[in-house]
C-alpha positions in Angstrom: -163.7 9.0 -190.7 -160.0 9.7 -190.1 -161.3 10.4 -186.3 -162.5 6.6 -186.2 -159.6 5.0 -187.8 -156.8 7.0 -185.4 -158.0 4.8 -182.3 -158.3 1.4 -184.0 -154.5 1.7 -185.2 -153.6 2.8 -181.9 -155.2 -0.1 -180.1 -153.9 -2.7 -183.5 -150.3 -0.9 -182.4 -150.6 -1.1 -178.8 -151.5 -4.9 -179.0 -148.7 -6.1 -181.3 -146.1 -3.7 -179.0 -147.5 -6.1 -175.9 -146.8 -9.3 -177.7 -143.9 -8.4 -178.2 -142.9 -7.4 -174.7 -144.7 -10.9 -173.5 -142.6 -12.7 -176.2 -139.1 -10.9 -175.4 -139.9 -11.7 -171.5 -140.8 -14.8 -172.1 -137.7 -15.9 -174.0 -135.0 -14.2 -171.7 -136.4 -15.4 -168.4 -134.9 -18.0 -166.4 -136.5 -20.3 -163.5 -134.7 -22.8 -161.6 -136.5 -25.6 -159.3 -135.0 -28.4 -157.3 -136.1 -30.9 -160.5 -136.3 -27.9 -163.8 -133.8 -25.8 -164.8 -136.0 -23.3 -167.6 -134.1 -21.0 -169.7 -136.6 -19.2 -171.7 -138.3 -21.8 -173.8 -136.2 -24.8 -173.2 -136.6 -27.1 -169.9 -133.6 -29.0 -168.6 -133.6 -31.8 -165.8 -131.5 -30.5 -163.1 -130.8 -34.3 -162.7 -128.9 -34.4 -166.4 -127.0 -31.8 -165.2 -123.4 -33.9 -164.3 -121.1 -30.6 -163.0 -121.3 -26.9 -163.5 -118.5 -25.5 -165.2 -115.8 -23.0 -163.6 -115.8 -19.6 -165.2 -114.4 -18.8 -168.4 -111.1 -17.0 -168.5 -110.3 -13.5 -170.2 -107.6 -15.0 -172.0 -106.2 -14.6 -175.6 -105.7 -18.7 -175.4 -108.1 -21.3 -176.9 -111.9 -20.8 -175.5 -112.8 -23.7 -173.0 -114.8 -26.8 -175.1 -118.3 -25.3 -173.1 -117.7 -21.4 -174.2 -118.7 -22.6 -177.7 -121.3 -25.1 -176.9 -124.8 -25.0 -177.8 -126.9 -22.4 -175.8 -130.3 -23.0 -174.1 -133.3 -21.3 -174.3 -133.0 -22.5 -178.3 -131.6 -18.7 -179.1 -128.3 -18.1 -181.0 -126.6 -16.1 -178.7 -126.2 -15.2 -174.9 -129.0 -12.5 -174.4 -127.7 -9.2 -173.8 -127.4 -8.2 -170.6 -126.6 -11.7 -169.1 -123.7 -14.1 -168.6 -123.0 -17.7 -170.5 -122.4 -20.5 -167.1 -120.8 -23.9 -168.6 -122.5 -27.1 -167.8 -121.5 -30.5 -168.5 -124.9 -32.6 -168.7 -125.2 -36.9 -168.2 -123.3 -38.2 -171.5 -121.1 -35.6 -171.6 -122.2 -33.2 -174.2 -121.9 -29.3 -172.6 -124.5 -26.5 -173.0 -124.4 -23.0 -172.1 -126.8 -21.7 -169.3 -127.3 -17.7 -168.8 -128.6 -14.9 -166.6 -128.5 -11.9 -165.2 -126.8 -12.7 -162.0 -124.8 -15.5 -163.0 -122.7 -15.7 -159.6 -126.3 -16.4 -158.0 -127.6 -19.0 -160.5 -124.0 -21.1 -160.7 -124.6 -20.9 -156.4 -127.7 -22.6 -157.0 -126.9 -25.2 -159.7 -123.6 -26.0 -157.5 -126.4 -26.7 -154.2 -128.5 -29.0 -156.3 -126.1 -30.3 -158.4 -123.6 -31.8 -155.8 -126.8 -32.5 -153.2 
């Protein structure tokens, strides 16, 4: 009996550990089309984007007003492993965009921003 039950908590195991892999991709991923900016679960109209924010200063002074702003992707924090990018959207209200290669994703935002 113990023979049977060894390979069903296995496969019960195996399937929960790739739900979770699917759910932790899912919600640190990042896509960016000329109309949809997605950062993990939360879409954002490239055209309510008003200006993409300069980098934040390693300073001991007061953080800039975007540094503490609200963060896509509707998780508390910046994922690990990636870098917060300031954006000021249509009404100005400002939000925090993130990933990995922040340098390549402000690029981007800058080209369809000011286009």
């Amino acid at each position: 009996m113990h023979w049977v039950a060894l390979p069903v908590v296995a496969i019960v195991l195996a399937g929960f550990a790739y739900l979770m892999v699917t759910a932790a991709r899912r919600h640190v991923s990042v896509e960016l089309t000329r109309t949809v900016l997605r950062q993990g679960t939360e879409e954002l109209d490239v055209s309510d984007i008003e200006a993409v924010l300069p980098p934040a200063m390693d300073s001991w002074d007061e953080p800039q007003r975007w540094e503490t702003a609200r963060i896509l992707g509707e998780l508390a924090n910046t994922p690990r492993g990636r870098t917060a990018i300031g954006l000021r959207l249509r009404g100005g209200t400002f939000v925090r965009a993130w990933a990995k290669d922040a340098d390549r994703l402000r690029a981007s935002l800058d080209e369809l921003v000011g286009a």
